[in-house]
C-alpha positions in Angstrom: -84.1 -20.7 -49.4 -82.6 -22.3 -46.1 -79.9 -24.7 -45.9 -82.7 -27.6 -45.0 -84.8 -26.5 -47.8 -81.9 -27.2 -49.8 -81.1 -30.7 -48.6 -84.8 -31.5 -48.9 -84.8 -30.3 -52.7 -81.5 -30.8 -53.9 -79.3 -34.0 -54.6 -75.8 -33.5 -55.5 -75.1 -31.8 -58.8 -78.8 -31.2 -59.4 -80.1 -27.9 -60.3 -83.2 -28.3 -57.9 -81.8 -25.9 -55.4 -82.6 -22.9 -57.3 -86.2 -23.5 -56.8 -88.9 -21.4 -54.5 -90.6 -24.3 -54.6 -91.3 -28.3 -55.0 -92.5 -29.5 -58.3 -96.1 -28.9 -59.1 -97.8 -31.8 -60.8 -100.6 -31.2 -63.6 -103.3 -34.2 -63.8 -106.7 -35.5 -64.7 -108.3 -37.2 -67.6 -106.9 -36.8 -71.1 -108.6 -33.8 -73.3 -109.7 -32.1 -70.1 -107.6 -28.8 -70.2 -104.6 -30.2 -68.9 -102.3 -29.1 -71.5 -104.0 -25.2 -71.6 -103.5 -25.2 -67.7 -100.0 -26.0 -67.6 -99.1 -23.4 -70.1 -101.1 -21.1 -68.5 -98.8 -22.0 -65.2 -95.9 -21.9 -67.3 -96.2 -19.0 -69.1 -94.1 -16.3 -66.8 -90.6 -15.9 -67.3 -89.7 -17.5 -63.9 -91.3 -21.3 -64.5 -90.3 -24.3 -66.4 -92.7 -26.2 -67.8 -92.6 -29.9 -68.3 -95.0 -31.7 -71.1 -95.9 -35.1 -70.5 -92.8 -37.0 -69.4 -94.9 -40.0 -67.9 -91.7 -40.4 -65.5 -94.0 -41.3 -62.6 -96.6 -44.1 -64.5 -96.5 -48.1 -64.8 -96.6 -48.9 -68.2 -93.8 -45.8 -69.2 -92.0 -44.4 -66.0 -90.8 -45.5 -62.4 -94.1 -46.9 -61.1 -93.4 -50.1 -61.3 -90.3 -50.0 -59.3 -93.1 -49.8 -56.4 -95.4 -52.7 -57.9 -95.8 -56.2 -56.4 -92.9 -57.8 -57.2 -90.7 -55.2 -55.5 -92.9 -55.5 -52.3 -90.8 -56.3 -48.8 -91.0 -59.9 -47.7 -90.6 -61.8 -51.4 -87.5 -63.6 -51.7 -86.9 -61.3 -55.4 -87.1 -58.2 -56.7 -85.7 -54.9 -55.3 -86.4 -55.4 -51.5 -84.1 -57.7 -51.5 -81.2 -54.9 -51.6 -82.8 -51.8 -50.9 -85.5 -50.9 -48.2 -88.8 -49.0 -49.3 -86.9 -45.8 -47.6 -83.4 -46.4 -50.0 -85.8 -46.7 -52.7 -87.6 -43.8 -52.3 -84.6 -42.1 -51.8 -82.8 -42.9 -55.1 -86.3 -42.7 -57.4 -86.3 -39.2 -55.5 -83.0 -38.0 -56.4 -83.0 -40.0 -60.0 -86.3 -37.7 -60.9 -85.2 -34.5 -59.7 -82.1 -35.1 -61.9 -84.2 -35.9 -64.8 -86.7 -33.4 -64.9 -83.7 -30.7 -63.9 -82.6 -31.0 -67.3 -86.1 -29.0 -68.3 -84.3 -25.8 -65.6 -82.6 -23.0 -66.7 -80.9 -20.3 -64.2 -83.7 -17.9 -64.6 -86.3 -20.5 -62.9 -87.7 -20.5 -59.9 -90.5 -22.8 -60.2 -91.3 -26.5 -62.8 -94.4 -26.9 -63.8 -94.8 -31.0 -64.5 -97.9 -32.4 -66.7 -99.1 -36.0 -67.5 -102.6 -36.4 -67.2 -101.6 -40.0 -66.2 -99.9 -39.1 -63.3 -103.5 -38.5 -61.8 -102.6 -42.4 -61.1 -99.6 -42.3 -59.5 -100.3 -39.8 -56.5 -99.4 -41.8 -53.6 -96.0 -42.6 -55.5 -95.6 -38.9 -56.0 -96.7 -37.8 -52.6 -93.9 -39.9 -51.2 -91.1 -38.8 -53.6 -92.1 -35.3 -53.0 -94.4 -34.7 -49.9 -94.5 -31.1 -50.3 -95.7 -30.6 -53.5 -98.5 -29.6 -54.6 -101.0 -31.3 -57.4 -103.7 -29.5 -59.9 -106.7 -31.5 -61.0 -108.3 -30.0 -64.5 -111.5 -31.4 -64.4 -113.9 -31.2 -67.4 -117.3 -32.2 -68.5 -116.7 -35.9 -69.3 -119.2 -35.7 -72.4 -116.7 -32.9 -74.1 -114.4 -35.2 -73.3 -115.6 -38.2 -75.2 -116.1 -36.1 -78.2 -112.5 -34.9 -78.0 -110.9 -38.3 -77.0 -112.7 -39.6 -80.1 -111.7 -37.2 -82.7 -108.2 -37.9 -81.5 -108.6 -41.4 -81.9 -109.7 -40.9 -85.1 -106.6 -38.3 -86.2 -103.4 -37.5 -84.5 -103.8 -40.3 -81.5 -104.7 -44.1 -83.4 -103.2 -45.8 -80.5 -106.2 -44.7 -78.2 -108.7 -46.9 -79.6 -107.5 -49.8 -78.2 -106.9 -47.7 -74.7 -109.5 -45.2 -74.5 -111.0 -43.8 -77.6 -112.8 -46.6 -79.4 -116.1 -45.7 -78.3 -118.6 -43.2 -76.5 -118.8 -46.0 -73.7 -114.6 -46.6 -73.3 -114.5 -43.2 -73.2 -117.1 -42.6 -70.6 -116.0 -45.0 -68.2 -112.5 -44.2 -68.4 -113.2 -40.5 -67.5 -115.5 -41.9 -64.5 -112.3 -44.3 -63.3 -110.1 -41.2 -63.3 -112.0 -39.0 -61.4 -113.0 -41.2 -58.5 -109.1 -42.2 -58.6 -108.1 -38.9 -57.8 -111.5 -38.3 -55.1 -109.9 -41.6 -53.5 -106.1 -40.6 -52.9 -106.0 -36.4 -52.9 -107.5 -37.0 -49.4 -103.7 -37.2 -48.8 -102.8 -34.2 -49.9 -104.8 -31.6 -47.6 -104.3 -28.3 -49.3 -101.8 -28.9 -51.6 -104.5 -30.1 -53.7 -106.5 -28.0 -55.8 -109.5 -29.0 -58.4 -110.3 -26.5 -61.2 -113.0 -26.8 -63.8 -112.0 -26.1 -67.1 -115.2 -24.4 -67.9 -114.9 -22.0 -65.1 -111.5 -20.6 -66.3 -113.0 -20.3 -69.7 -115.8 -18.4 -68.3 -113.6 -16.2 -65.2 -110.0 -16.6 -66.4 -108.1 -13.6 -65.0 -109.8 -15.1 -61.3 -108.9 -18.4 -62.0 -105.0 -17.0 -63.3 -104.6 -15.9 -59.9 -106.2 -18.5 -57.6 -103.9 -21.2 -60.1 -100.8 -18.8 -58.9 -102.0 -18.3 -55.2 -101.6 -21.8 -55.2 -98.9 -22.4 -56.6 -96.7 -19.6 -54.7 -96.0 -17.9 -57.9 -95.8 -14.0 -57.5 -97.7 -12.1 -59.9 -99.1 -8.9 -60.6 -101.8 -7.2 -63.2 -99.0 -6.7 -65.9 -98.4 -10.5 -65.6 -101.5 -11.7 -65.5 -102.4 -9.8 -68.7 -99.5 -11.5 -70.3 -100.8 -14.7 -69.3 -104.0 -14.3 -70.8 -102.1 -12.8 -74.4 -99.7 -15.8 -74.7 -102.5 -18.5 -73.5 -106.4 -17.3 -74.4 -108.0 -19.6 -77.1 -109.6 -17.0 -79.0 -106.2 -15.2 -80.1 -103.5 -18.6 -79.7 -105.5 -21.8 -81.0 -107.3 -21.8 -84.5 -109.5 -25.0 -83.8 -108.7 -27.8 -85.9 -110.9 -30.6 -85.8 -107.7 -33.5 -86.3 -105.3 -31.6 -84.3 -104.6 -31.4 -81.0 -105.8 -28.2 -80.8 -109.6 -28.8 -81.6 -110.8 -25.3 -80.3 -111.7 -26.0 -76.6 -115.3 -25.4 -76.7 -117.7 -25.6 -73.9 -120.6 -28.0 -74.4 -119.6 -29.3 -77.8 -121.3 -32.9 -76.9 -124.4 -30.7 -77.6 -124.0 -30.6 -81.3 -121.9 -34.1 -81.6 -123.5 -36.8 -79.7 -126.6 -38.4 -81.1 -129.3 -39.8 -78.9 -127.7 -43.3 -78.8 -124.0 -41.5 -77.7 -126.2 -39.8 -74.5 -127.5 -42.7 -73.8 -124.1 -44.9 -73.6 -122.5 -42.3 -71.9 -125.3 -42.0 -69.5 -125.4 -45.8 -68.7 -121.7 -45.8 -68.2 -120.8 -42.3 -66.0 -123.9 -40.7 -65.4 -123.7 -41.1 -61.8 -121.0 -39.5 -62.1 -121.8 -36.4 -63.9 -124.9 -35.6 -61.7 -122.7 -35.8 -58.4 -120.3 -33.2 -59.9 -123.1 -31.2 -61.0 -122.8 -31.0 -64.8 -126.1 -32.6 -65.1 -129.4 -32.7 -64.1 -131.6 -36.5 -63.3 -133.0 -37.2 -66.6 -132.9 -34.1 -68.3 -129.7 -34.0 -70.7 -131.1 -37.2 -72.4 -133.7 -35.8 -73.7 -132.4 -32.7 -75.2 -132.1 -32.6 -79.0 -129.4 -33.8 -80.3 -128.1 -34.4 -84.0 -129.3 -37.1 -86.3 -127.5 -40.6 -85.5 -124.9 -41.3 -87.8 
């Protein structure tokens, strides 16, 4: 790495230096695959992963250093002893310290993922403009059934957030994704969208175009390893109130009733036709379990 690479990366006494690359950020809804792509990224020896340090959001991280009240001009908050360039400066080089704690000599690359960082990519593109960002995107009807059945286990606090019902869930996974259409027209080619059904379906093509991305070197033998530590079929036994709930493709099929299809088509199913994962009018009227 050059001597300008270094500067770019590295504050004093932070570990960042050592890396090949920039952070890579891991987003999109919640239940979509996020988790199962980062560990997929994470997996070789060479990266560090990071799970879910919310360091960049409003309600839980830095975000809010950027908010209103901070904005230039206001006779309080932070602009009135630092300018938006100071600030991005020390948020920069406070981050890079925090998240270097996750580094150990042997990496070379740090693999962040919050799902919620999906809203904070102009923040991030300015604290790091040559990173890159991954969108997992997923059927949003799989992930209403799996937002739910957290809700209703290992994740209570959703139902007041996002889990409560088919509807909540559907037009929070709408939200999300035209979020992210909006602001990763910023990005150029550091941004890449994956389905999660297509690296269920293709997942040794979809291990390399996620490490062709990424800059990560890899060869057969790794890739192999890859899929051994991270397939579903020989690493998750599904669980229906754990986190792991089995990953399955088109599970809406066999959960939602007629009245769930209905709400969630009210609510996103613009949405799902433009991405393709429906056709007009058809999906409605498949059969679909007795309402409960």
């Amino acid at each position: 790495m050059s001597t300008d690479q270094e500067n770019r990366l590295e504050p004093s006494g932070c570990s960042f230096a050592q890396l090949d690359q920039p952070p890579i950020f891991v987003i999109g809804a919640a239940r979509s695959g996020t988790t199962w792509v980062s560990n997929i990224l994470a997996s070789p020896y060479q990266v560090a992963g990071i799970h879910e340090s919310w360091l960049f959001t409003k309600n839980a991280g830095l975000a809010n250093l950027f908010g209103e009240q901070h904005r230039a001009g206001l006779n309080n908050g932070l602009s009135v002893i630092l300018s938006d360039q100071d600030l991005i400066r020390y948020t920069r080089e406070f981050s890079m310290k925090i998240m270097s704690h996750a580094l150990q000599p042997h990496h070379r690359f740090l693999v962040e993922k919050s799902p919620s960082h999906a809203w904070s990519i102009e923040l991030l593109n300015r604290l790091y403009p040559e990173s890159k960002f991954i969108h997992v995107l997923r059927d949003g009807r799989d992930v209403a059934v799996s937002v739910l059945a957290a809700s209703k286990s290992w994740a209570p606090a959703w139902k007041n957030s996002m889990g409560s019902s088919v509807a909540m869930s559907a037009r929070n996974w709408q939200t999300l994704i035209q979020r992210v259409k909006r602001t990763s027209d910023l990005l150029d080619d550091r941004f890449l969208e994956v389905r999660y059904e297509e690296i269920r379906a293709h997942p040794f093509e979809y291990y390399q175009k996620l490490f062709d991305f990424c800059g990560i070197p890899w060869d057969d033998e790794m890739l192999k390893q890859v899929h051994d530590d991270t397939n579903f079929e020989h690493n998750y036994r599904p669980k229906e109130n754990g986190f792991r709930r089995g990953g399955r493709v088109g599970d809406w099929r066999s959960r939602f009733s007629i009245w769930d299809a209905w709400r969630f088509d009210c609510h996103a199913g613009n949405t799902l036709l433009d991405l393709g994962y429906a056709e007009p009018n058809w999906w409605c009227r498949l059969p679909f379990r007795s309402y409960r």
